[in-house]
VOGU-3710 file (C-alpha; in Angstrom, 3 decimals, decimal comma):
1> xxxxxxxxxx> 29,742/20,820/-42,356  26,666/21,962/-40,300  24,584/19,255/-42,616  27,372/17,221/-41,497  26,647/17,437/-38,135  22,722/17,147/-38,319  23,020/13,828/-39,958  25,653/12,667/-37,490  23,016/13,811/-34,816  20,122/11,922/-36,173
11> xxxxxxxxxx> 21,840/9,039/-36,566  23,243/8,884/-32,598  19,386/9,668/-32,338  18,203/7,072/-33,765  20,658/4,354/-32,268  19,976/5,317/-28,380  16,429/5,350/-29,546  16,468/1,797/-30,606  18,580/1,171/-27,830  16,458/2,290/-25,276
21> xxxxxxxxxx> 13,326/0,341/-27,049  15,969/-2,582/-26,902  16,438/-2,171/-23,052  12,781/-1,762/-22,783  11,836/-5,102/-24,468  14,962/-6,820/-21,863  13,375/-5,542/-19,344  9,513/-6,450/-19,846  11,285/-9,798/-20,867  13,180/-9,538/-17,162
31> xxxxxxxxxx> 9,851/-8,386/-15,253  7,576/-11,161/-17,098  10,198/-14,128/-16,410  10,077/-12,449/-12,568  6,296/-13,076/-12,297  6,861/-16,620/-13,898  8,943/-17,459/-11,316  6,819/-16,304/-8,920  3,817/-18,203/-10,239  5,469/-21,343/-10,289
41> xxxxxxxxxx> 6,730/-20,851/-6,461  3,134/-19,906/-5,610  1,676/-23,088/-7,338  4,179/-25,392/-5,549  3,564/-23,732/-2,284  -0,007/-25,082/-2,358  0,618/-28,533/-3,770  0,708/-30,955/-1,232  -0,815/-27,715/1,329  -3,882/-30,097/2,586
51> xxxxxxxxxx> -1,593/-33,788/3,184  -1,709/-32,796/6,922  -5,647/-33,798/6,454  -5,534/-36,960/5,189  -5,253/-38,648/8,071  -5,558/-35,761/11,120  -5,536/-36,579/14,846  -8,397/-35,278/15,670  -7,612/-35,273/19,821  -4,321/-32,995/18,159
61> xxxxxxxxxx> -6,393/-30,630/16,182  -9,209/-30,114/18,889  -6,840/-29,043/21,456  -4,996/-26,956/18,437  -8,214/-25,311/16,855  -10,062/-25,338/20,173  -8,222/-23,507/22,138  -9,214/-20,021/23,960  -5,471/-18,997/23,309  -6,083/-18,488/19,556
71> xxxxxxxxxx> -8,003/-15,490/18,282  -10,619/-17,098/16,228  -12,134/-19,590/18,772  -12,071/-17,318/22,111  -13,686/-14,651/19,563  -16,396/-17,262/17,740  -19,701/-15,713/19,254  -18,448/-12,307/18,506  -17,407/-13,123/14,948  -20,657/-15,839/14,672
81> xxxxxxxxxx> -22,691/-12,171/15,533  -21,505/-10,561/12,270  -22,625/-13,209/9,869  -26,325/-11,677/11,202  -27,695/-15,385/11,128  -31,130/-15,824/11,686  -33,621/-18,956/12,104  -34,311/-20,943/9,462  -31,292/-19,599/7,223  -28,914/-22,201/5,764
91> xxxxxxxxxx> -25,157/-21,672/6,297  -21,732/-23,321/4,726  -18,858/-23,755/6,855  -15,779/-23,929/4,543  -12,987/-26,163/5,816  -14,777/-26,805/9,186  -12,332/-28,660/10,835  -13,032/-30,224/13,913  -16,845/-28,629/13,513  -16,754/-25,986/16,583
101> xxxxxxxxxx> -18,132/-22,757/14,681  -20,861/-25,556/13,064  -22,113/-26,446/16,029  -22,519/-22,815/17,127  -23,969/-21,819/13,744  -26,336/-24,969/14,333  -27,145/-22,983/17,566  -28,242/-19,632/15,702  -30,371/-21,270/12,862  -32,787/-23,127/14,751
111> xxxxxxxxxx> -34,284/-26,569/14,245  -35,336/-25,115/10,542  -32,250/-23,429/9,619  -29,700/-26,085/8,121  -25,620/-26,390/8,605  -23,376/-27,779/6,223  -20,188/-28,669/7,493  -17,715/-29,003/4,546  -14,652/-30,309/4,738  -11,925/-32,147/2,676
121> xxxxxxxxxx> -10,975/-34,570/5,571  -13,432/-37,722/5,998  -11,732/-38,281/9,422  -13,065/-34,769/10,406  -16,409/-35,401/8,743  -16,460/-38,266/11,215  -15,578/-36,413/14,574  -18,156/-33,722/13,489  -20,874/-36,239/13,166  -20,019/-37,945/16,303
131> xxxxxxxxxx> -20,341/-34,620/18,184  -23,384/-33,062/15,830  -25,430/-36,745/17,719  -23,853/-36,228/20,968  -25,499/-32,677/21,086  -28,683/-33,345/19,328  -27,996/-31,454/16,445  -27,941/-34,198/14,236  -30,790/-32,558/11,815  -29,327/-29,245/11,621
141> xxxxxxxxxx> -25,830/-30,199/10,814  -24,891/-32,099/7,434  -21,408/-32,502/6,567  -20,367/-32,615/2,734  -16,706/-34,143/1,552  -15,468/-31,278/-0,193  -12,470/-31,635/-3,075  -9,900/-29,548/-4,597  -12,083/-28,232/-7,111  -15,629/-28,163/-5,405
151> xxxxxxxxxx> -17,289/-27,539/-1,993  -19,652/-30,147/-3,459  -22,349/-27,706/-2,161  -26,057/-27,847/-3,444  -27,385/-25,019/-5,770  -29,287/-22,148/-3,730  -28,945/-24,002/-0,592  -27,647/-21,806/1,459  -27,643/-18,060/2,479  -24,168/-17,615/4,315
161> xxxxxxxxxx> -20,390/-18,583/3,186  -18,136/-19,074/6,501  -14,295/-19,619/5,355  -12,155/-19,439/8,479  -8,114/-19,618/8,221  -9,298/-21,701/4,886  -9,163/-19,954/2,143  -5,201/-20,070/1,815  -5,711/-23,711/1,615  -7,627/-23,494/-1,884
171> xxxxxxxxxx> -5,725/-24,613/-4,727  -7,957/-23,676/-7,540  -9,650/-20,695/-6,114  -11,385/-19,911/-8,882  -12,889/-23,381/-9,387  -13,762/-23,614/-5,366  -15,290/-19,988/-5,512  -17,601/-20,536/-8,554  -19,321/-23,352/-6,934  -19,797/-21,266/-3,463
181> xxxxxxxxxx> -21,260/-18,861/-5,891  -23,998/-21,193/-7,359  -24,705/-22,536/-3,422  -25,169/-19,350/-2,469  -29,020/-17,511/-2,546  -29,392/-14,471/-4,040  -28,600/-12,058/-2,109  -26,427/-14,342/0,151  -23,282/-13,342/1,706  -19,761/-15,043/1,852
191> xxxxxxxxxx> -17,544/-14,273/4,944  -14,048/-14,956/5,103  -11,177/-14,788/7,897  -7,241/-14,926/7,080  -3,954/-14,213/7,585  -2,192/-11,697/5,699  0,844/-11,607/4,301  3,271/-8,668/3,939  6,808/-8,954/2,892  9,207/-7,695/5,831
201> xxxxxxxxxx> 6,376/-7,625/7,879  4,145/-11,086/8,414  5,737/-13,534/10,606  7,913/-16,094/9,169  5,087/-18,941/9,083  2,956/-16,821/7,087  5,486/-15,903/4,562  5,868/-19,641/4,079  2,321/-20,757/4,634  0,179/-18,318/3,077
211> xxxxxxxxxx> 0,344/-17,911/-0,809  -0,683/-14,062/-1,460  -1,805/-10,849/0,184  -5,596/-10,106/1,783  -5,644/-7,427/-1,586  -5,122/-10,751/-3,907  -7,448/-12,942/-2,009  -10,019/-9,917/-1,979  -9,592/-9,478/-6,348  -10,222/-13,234/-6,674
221> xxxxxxxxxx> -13,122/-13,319/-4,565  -14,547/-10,153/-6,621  -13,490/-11,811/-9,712  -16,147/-14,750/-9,073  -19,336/-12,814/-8,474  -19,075/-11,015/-5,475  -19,079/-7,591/-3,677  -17,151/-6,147/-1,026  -18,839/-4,908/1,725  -18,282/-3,345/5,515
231> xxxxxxxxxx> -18,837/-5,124/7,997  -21,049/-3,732/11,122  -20,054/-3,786/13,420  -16,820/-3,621/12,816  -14,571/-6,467/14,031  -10,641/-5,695/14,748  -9,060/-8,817/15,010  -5,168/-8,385/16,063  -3,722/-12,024/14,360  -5,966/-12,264/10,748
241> xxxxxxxxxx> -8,310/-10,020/9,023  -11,601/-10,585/8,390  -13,983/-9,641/5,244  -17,980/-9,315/3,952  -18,618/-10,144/0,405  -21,966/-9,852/-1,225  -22,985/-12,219/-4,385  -23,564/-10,563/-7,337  -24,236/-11,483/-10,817  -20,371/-12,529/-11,958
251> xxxxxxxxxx> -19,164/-9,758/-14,295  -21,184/-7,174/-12,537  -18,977/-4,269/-11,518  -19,892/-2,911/-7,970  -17,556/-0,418/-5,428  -15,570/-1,950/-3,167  -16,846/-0,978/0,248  -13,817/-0,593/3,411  -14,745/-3,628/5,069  -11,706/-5,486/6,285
261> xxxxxx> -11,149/-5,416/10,189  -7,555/-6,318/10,535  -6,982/-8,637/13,076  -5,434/-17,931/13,188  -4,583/-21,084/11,279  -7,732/-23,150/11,233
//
């Protein structure tokens, strides 16, 4: 009877055992098709992201980007200070819209320092040209058409990354970050400004508008060959945040430095 029992007991065992593995392999199943789907919703969020800049009205977008009511433009001398430019240094401007933190990086490098102002819109290339003459800064300011997949960038050309309100508008990251990487000097730094987004907490356009979190932008950016590091001094920004990488040699470990100053759509 007791042996009875025991067998009875192992066998109930056994069955909630295999149903729990059971349950365990529905839900990894559950959890994986969950990230799938949020994937996919991420990827068609940035299709089509950059059609506004096709064609832009540029007399639309100047008073939009240059405007002392948003963060990033009344703040562009403070936030030009902590890229610690210097004469003669060379200097990408990622996404530079209608050019206004080129020219003032054109300002900080000197006649021998070098600007490129990199941008997927040829319309924008345009107005920043125009303007780069108007002000004399011509030879100091070069503008590159950028793509999806490249910043079209020279090798070692430069010793500064700027990416303002930009980087959300990537869509292969990885692809647009490993040529930054090669344009960028040894021992060059890559700067970036953003929104981020929190669930139940962000504002409803950057729920919709921005793909991933400041944590996810900050792994990618690590993933490609770079170091996080503080910036100094620090810069609290109340609408985007704002963070230092170093380059290093991709696949180099280094520890992620508190650098992030929390704080417009560019």
């Amino acid at each position: 009877m007791i042996l009875q029992k025991l067998k009875s007991a192992s066998i109930l065992l056994v069955s909630m055992t295999f149903t729990m593995f059971v349950a365990a392999g529905f839900s990894l199943q559950a959890r994986q098709a969950v990230e799938e789907k949020k994937a996919d919703r991420v990827k068609k969020k940035k299709e089509g992201i950059n059609d506004q800049f096709k064609n832009p009205d540029v007399k639309s977008f100047t008073k939009r980007f240059e405007n002392e009511t948003r963060e990033v433009y009344a703040r562009r001398k403070e936030i030009a200070d902590a890229l610690g430019l210097k004469p003669g240094m060379g200097i990408a401007d990622i996404g530079a819209g209608t050019g206004f933190y080129s020219r003032l990086f054109a300002e900080r490098v000197g006649a021998k320092g070098k600007v490129y102002a990199v941008d997927v819109s040829p319309t924008f290339l345009k107005h920043i040209d125009e303007q780069s003459k108007k002000m004399g800064l011509e030879d100091r300011i070069t503008t590159i058409k950028a793509d999806q997949n490249s910043a079209n960038l020279p090798p070692n050309s430069v010793d500064r990354v700027f990416i303002c309100d930009v980087y959300h508008h990537f869509e292969h990251p990885d692809k647009e970050l490993a040529t930054l990487h090669e344009a960028l000097r040894d021992g060059g730094e890559l700067f970036i400004i953003d929104f981020d987004r929190i669930e139940g907490k962000s504002s409803e356009f950057v729920l919709k508008h921005i793909r991933a979190s400041k944590d996810v932008f900050a792994k990618e950016i690590v993933a490609a060959g770079f170091a996080k590091a503080p910036i100094e001094p620090e810069i609290k920004l109340k609408e985007t945040f704002m963070f230092r990488f170093k380059k290093v040699a991709k696949g180099v470990d280094a520890p992620a430095s508190k650098g992030a100053s929390a704080g417009a759509e560019r």
